[in-house]
N, C-alpha and C positions, 0 to 999 in steps of 0.2 A: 024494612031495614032503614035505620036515619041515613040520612044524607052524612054524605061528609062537608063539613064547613070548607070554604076557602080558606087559604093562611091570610089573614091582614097584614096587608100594607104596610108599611113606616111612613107614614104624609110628614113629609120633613116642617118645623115650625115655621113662622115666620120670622124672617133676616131680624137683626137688632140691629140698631140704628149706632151709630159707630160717633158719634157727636159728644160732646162734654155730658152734657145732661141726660143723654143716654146715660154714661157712664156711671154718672153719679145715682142712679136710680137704685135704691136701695134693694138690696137681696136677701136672700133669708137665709138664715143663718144655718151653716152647717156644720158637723162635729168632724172633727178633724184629728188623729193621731199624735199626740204629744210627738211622739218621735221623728214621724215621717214629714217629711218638709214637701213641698206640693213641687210636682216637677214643673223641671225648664226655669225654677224659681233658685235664686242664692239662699242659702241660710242665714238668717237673719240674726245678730247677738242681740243681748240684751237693751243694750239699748236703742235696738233697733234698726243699728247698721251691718249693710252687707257684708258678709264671710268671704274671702276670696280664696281659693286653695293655692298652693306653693307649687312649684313645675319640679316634677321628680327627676329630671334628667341631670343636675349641678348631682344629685345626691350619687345617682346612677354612674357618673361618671367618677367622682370618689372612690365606688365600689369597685369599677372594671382596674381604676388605676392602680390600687391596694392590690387586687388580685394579678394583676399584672406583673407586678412587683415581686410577690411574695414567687409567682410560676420562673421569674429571670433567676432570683435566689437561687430558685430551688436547680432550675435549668446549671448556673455558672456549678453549681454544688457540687452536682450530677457530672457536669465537665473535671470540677477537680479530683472529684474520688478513679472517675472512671479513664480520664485519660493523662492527664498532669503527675497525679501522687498514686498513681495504679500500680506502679513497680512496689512501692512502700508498703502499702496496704497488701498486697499479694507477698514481698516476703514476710512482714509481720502476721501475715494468715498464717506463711507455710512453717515458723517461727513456732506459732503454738500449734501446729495441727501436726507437725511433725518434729519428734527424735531422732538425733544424731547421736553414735558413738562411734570409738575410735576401734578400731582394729587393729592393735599391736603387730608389726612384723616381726616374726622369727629372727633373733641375733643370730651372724653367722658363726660358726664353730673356729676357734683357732687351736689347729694341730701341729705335731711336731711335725719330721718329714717323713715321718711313714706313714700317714695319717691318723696315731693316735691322738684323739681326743686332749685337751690342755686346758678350750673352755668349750664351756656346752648352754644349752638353754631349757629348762625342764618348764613343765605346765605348773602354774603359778596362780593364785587369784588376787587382785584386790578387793579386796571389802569396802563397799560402800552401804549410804545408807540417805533414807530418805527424810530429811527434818522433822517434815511435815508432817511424818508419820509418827511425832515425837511428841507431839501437842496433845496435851489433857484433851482436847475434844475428839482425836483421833484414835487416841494410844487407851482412854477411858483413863489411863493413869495420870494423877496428878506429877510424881514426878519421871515419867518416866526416862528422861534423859538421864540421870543421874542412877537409877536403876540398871539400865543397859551397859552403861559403862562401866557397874560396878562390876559385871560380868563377862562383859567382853575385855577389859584390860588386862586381866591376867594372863587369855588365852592367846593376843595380841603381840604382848608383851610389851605396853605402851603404857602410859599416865593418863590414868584416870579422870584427874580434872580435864586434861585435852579431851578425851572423848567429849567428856559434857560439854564444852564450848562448841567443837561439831555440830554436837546433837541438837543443842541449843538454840536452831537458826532456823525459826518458821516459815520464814519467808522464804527458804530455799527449798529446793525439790533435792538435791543432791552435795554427798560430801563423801570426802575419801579416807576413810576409819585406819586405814593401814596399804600398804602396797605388796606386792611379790611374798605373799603370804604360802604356803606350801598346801597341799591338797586334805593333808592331815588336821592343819590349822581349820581349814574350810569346814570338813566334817566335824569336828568338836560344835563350832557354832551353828550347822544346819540339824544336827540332833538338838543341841539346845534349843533352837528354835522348832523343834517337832514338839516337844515337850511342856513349852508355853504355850504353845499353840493351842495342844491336849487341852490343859487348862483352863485357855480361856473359854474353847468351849463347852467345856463342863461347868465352871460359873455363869454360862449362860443362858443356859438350860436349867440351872437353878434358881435363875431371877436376878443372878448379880449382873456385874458390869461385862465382864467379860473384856477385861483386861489383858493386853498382852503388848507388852514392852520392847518385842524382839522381833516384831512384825515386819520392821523398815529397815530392818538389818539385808543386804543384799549381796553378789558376789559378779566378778567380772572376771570372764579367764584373760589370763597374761603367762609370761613367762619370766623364770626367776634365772639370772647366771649363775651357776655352778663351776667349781676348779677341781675335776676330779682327784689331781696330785695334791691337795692340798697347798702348801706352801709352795712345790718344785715349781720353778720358774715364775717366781710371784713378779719378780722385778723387773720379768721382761714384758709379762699379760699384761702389769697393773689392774687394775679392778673398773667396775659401774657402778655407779653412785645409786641413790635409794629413786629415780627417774630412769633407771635401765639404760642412762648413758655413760659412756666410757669417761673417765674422770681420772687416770692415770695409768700410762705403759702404752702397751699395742692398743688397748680397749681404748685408749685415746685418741691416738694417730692417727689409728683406722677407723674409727667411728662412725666415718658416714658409711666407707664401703661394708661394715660390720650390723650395721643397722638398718639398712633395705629402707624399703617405704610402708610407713604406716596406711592400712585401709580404714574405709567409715560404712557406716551399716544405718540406715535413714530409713525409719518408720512411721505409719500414721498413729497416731494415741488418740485417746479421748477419756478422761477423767483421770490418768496417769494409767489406763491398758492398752495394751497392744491394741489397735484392731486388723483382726488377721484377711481382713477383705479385703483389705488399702492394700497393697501388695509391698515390695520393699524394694528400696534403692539401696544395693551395695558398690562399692571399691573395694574390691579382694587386694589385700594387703601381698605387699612382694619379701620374700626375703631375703635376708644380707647372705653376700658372700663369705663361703669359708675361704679363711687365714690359714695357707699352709707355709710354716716357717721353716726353716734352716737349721734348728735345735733338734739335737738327736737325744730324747726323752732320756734314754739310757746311761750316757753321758752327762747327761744336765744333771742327773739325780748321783753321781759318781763326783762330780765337781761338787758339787752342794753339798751332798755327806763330807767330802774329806773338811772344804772350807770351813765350815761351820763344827768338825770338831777342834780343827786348829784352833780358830776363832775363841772356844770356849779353853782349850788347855791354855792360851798362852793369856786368856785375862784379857784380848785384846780389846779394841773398841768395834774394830768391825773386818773382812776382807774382803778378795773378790778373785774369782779364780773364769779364765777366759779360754776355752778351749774353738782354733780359728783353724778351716782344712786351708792350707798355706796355697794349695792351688786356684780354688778358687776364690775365695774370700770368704767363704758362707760361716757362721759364728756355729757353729756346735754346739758349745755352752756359755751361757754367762751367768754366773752364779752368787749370790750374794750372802753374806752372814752379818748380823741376824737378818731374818727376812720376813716376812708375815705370810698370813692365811686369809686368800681373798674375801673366801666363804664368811670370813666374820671379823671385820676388822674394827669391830668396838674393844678387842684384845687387842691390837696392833699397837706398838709403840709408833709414835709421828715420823719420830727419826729413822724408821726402818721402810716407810713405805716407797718412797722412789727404787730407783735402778743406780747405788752405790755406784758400780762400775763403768756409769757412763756422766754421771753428775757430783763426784768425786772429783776434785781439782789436788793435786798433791807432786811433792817435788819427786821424781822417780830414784835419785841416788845412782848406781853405777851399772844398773842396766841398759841407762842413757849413753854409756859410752860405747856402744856399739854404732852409734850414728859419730860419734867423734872417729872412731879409727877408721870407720867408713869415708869420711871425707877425707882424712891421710892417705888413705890407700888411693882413694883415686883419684885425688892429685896429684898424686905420684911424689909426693914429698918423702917416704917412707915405705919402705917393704914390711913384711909379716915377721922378715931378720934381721929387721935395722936394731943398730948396735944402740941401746938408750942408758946412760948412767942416772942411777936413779940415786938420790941423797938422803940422808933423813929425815932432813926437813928443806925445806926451799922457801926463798922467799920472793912475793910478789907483790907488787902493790903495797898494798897498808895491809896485808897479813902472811902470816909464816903458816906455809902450808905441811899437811903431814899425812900419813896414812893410817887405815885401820889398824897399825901396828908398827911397832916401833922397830926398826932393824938398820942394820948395816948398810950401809953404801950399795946398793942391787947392781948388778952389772946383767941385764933383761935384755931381751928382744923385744919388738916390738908389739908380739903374741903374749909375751910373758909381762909385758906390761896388763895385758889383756886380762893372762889368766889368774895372774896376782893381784887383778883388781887395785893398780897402785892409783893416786888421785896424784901425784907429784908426776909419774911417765906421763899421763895424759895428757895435764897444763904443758907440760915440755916438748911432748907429740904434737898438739893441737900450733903452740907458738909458731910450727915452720909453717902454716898454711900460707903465711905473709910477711912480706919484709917486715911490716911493721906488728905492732900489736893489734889496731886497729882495722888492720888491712885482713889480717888471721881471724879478726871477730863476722868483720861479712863474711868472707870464706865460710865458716861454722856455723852461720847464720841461714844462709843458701840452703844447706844440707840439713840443717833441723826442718825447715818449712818444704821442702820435698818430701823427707819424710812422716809431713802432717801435723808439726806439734804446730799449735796455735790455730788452729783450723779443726771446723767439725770432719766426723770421720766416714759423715756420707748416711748414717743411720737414719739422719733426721729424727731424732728420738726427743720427745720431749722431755723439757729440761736438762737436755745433753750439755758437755761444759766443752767449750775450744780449746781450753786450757791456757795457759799464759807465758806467752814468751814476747819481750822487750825488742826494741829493734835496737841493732849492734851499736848507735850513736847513742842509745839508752842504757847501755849496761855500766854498772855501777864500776868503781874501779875493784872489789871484789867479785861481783858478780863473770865479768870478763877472763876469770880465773876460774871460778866455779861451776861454769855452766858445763865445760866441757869433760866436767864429771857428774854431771847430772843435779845440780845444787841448783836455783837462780832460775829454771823454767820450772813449769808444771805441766803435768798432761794427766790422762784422765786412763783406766785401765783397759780401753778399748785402743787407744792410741798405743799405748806400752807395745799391747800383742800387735797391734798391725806392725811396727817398725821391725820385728822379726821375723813377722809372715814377710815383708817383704826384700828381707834377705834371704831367707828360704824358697823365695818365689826366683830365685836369679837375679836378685835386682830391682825387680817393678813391682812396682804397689799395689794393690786391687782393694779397690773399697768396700768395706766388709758389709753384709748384708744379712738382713733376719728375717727376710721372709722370701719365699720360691716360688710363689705366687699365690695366684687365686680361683675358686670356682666359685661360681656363680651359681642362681635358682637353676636355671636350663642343664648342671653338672658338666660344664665345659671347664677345663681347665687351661688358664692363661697367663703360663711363666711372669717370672716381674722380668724389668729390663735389665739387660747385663748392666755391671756397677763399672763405674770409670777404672781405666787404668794407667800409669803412667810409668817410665824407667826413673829409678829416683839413682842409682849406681851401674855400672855394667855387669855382666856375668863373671866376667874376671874377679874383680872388688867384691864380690859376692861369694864366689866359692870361697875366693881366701878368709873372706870373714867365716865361712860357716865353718872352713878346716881351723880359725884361732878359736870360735867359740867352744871345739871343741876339745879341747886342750883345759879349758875350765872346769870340763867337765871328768875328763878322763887321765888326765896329768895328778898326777901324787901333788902338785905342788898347787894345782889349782883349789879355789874356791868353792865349785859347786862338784864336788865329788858323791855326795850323797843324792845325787840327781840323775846317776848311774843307771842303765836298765840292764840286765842280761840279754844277750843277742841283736841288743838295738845299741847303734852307733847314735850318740845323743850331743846334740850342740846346746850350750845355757850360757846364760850369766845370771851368777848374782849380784844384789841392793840392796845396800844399807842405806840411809838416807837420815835427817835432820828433816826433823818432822814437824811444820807450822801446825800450832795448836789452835783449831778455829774458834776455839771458847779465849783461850789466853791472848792470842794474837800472838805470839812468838814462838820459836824454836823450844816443840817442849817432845821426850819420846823420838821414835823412831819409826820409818815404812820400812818393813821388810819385805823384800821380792826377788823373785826369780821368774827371768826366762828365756823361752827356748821353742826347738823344735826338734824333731824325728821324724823317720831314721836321716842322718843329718846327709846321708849319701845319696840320700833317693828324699826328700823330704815330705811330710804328708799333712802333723799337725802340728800347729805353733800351741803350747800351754803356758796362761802367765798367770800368774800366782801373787799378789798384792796383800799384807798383813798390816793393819793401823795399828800402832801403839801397842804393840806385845809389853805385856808390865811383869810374865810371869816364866820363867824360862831365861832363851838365847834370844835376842833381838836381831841376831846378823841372817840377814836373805838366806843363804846356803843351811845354814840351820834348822831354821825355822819354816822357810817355803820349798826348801830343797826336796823335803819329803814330800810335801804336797802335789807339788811339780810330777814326780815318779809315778806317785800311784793316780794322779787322772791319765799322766801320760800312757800309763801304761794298760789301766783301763779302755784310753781310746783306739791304742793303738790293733789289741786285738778286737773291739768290737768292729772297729773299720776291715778287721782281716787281714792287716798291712804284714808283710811278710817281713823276715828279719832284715838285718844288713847282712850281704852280702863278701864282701870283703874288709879287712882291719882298716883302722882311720892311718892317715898321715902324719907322722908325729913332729911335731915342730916343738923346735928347740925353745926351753922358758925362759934361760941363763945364755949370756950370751958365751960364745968359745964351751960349754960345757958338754955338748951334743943332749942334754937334758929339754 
């Protein structure tokens, strides 16, 4: 076998001599890498001088400080979205990420006092509609706002150009095409829209556009007011405006207690749909209390038919007939002619829509003089058989006074000044109040404003009138003669009836009232509060007035004989009057009026009866409202059940010495 060699050694060479000339000892030459530069050595440039490299830390430091920078930005950024404008950003999220609507509250019901129905609230929708859903890139129709609304306007019953300005607005999500539309309305335009629908996807399926115009057409339930009587007691409800708020009458006054609280319904969306996982936020809407009034339906529609055909026989301009129970103040009826129809008052004449009989300002004429012989009596200047010479004319002041009739020298009682309706006994009655003239006009002044003229009558009704009376250092030197025949103040038809409910009351006054109270969502019911009252004469001064007013009535020689009931003992007065024309501004026409109450022994309801400018007939009160007077009176008094009078009236003498 060979051997194996030893590994050789490395015999290190001999040391080199480290001296110049060492140095310089030339060496052979070796090939060397263009590229590669010989270590521990600088790079050499061209012309032969050292390369030094630049210190990366200046550049390092650049870089941290940049990033440093941009991480504080980012960090302050982070501070502001997340804790500074966080409330902002989080509602502007919940802004688009969630829908809100409104949930209409139920209007409460206003009934008569037996709880029939007067106004009500039925299911209703508004029609809405989505803009955006109207755009040529949406609708595929070029036009189709102008399309939709050629179709929907008729069924709407709206103008056509307004729809298309609606429709017209891309940039909205929502618009309201119409309001309180009926359920029938609704179904016309959800089949039409079954039918485009058909449509469009049969042109779609054929390769066309598959257009449909009627897509963004939408509906929201609401509820509409309804007056099931139609017209009957329009003036007292008033009506709601095209917003479902009350806008005139009771729908006014009572309007918040009538309209409850609206709720809200908040959902999640996403690309304009529901999404039904997001769950929902509601507010269940509350609803308004019903209005249970004082109006006995049956009655109202009994005042209403008579008024309203006077109104039309005599040509007049308008009347008002006020049926009041004397005991406790509560209005039974207030009735107005002409009058309108809640349900649709684009028929409605302007001038007919208020309440006539409380916003009417007018001089009353001689049914006013029952607050003049009122204060006679209980001043005690004057008995019921004081001896009064009446003239045929008298003169006072700057004018010569006279009566509805021309006659002989009267030799009257004080009743018979009463029931012959003289305006010369009155001025002459009214003069003993006071030594002086002046002294007699406060005296008469006292006794008008106890008995309410110049003052609201407690209703609180909007647009109610106070009516107008002067203070006694203000009456003209005619008017100081006139007033206490009713000429010279005014009051309003609600006023008129209260001044005889409150002789038929004994005396005291009771502030008349139209509603009885209220129930609520929970069906509690919560009387209104008793109405004020006060003594405006004594029981004495009272009977005796109600035994002369009936002598007006029941006396051959009186005025309002046609105002007669069978079996019922009846107290009245009638009024003539000088009628301010509110278009002319002066004395133009006539008020005719009557009133009263029954049975006058037992007393139960006051009826007043008011006629503007009769042009076609009899213009004198006893004529003309005397009848009207009878048959509410007499309608009221049996629906009430009122039993008859019981014993004959007291007959006072009309002539003085003649026992007549």
């Amino acid at each position: 076998m060979p051997s194996k060699e030893p590994p050789r050694r490395r015999v290190p060479g001999p040391a080199r001599p480290r001296n110049a000339a060492a140095s310089a000892r030339p060496r052979p030459q070796q090939r060397r890498r263009p590229s590669a530069a010989p270590r521990g050595r600088a790079p050499r440039g061209r012309s032969g001088r050292t390369l030094r490299l630049g210190s990366p830390r200046p550049r390092l430091r650049l870089v941290s400080l940049g990033l440093t920078l941009v991480m504080i930005a980012f960090v302050v950024r982070l501070l502001q979205v997340q804790a500074v404008d966080a409330p902002a950003y989080a509602a502007k999220a919940e802004t688009n990420r969630y829908l809100s609507y409104t949930v209409a509250a139920e209007r409460g019901e206003i009934t008569d006092r037996s709880g029939i129905a007067l106004a009500t609230s039925v299911d209703a929708y508004d029609i809405t509609a989505d803009p955006k859903m109207f755009t040529p890139a949406d609708s595929k129709a070029p036009d189709a706002p102008q399309q939709a609304a050629a179709l929907l306007a008729p069924i709407l019953g709206v103008d056509a150009e307004g729809l298309v300005k609606k429709l017209s607005q891309p940039k909205s999500r929502y618009a309201v095409l119409a309001r309180r539309q009926t359920p029938q309305v609704w179904k016309q335009i959800k089949d039409l829209k079954s039918v485009f629908a058909e449509k469009a996807a049969k042109d779609k399926l054929a390769g066309g556009t598959g257009a449909n115009v009627l897509a963004g057409v939408f509906q929201e339930a609401t509820t509409k007011r309804v007056y099931p009587n139609g017209a009957l007691a329009a003036g007292i409800l008033g009506y709601v405006n095209a917003e479902g708020k009350g806008a005139g009458g009771l729908e006014s006054q009572l309007d918040k207690q009538l309209a409850g609280e609206d709720g809200t319904i908040k959902y999640a969306q996403s690309g304009g749909r529901r999404v039904p996982t997001a769950g929902t936020k509601e507010v269940p809407a509350v609803a308004g209390s019903d209005i249970e009034l004082t109006i006995d339906r049956d009655i109202q529609w009994a005042a209403q038919k008579a008024i309203s055909e006077q109104v039309e026989k005599s040509k007049a301009d308008r009347g008002y007939v006020i049926v009041q129970n004397t005991r406790t103040g509560e209005v039974l009826a207030m009735a107005n002619a002409p009058g309108f129809d809640p349900n649709d008052l684009s028929q409605a004449d302007a001038a007919s829509l208020g309440n006539a009989a409380l916003q009417d300002v007018y001089e009353p004429g001689s049914t006013s003089k029952v607050m003049s012989m009122a204060a006679v009596l209980e001043e005690g200047v004057a008995t019921a058989g004081t001896h009064v010479t009446v003239p045929n004319r008298l003169h006072r002041g700057d004018r010569l006074f006279k009566d509805d009739i021309d006659h002989p020298t009267w030799q009257l009682t004080l009743n018979g000044v009463l029931a012959k309706s003289s305006n010369i006994g009155t001025i002459m009655a009214t003069g003993q109040l006071g030594k002086t003239q002046p002294q007699a006009n406060k005296v008469l002044y006292s006794y008008l404003r106890k008995f309410g003229i110049g003052s609201p009558t407690g209703l609180d009704y909007p647009g109610e009138t106070p009516g107008l009376l002067a203070k006694p250092q203000d009456w003209s030197t005619s008017q100081q003669y006139t007033i206490p025949f009713g000429q010279g103040l005014s009051l309003n038809a609600m006023q008129a009836a209260s001044i005889y409910s409150t002789v038929a009351n004994g005396g005291v006054r009771i502030e008349p009232t139209l509603v009885r109270g209220t129930r609520g969502p929970d069906g509690r019911f919560n009387p209104a509060e008793a109405p004020g009252q006060r003594r405006v004469v004594s029981e004495k001064t009272a009977k005796t007035l109600a035994t002369m007013l009936e002598s007006v009535v029941s006396d051959q020689e009186g005025t309002g004989t046609k105002a007669q009931i069978p079996g019922y003992r009846v107290a009245g007065k009638t009024g003539t009057a000088n009628r301010v024309d509110p278009v002319r501004g002066g004395y133009h026409g006539y008020t005719a009026s009557f009133a009263g109450f029954a049975p006058a022994d037992d007393p139960r309801v006051t009826v007043y009866c008011a006629i503007q400018n009769p042009t076609k007939g009899s213009h004198f009160g006893g004529q003309t409202c005397g009848p009207i007077y009878k048959q509410v009176m007499e309608f009221a008094l049996k629906t009430l059940q009122t039993p008859p009078s019981g014993r004959p009236p007291a007959k006072l003498p009309v002539f003085f010495g003649t026992g007549e």
